[in-house]
C-alpha positions in Angstrom: 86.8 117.2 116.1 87.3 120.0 114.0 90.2 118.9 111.3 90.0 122.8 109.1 88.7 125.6 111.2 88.7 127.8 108.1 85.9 125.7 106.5 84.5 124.0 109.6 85.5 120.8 108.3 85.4 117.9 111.1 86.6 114.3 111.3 82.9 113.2 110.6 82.9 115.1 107.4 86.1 113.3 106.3 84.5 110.0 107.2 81.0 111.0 105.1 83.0 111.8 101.9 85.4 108.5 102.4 82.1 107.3 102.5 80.6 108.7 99.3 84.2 107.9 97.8 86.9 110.6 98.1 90.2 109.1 97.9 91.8 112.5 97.8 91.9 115.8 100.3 90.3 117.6 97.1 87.4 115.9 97.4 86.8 115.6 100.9 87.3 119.3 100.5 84.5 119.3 97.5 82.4 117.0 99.0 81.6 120.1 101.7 81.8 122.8 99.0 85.0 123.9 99.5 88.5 123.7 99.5 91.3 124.8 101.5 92.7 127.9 102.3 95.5 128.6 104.5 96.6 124.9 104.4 97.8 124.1 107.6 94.9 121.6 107.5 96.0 119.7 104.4 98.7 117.0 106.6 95.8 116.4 109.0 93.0 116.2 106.2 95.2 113.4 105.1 96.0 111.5 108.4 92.0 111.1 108.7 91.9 110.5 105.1 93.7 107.4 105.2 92.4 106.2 108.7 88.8 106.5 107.0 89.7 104.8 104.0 91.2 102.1 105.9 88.1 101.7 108.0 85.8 101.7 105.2 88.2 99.3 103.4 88.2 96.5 106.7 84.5 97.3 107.2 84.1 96.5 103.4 86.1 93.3 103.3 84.2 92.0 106.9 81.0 92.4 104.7 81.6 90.4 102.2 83.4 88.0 104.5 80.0 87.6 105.9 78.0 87.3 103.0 80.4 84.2 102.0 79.4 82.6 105.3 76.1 81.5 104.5 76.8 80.4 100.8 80.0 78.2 102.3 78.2 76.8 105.1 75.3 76.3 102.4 78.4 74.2 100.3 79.3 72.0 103.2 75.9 70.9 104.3 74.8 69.6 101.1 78.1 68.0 100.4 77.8 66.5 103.9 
């Protein structure tokens, strides 16, 4: 979906610069080698902003949630 039709700037772009760690609309902005410029953008730059950072936060936390499995399971068997 196309988020800033003056830049071309689309919810996957967003999501890529979350990625690469933007926690502001600047850098999402910079991250594409731009910035805005009429601004009617900005408020929904910002919804997906914080969607994206949420999701990368959960899919974060589910990571390492994983990683712990084996090393606890590893705890209990040799206490067992």
């Amino acid at each position: 979906m196309v988020v800033c039709s003056c830049n071309r700037l689309t919810h996957v772009d967003v999501e890529t610069a979350v990625a690469g760690g933007a926690t502001h609309p600047r850098e999402v902005y910079a991250a594409r080698g731009c910035r805005a410029q009429c601004g009617n953008c900005v408020q929904g730059v910002v919804c997906l902003l914080r969607e994206a950072r949420k999701k990368h936060q959960l899919a974060h936390e589910a990571a390492a949630r994983q990683a712990m499995a084996p090393a606890a399971e590893a705890g209990i068997a040799l206490s067992a």
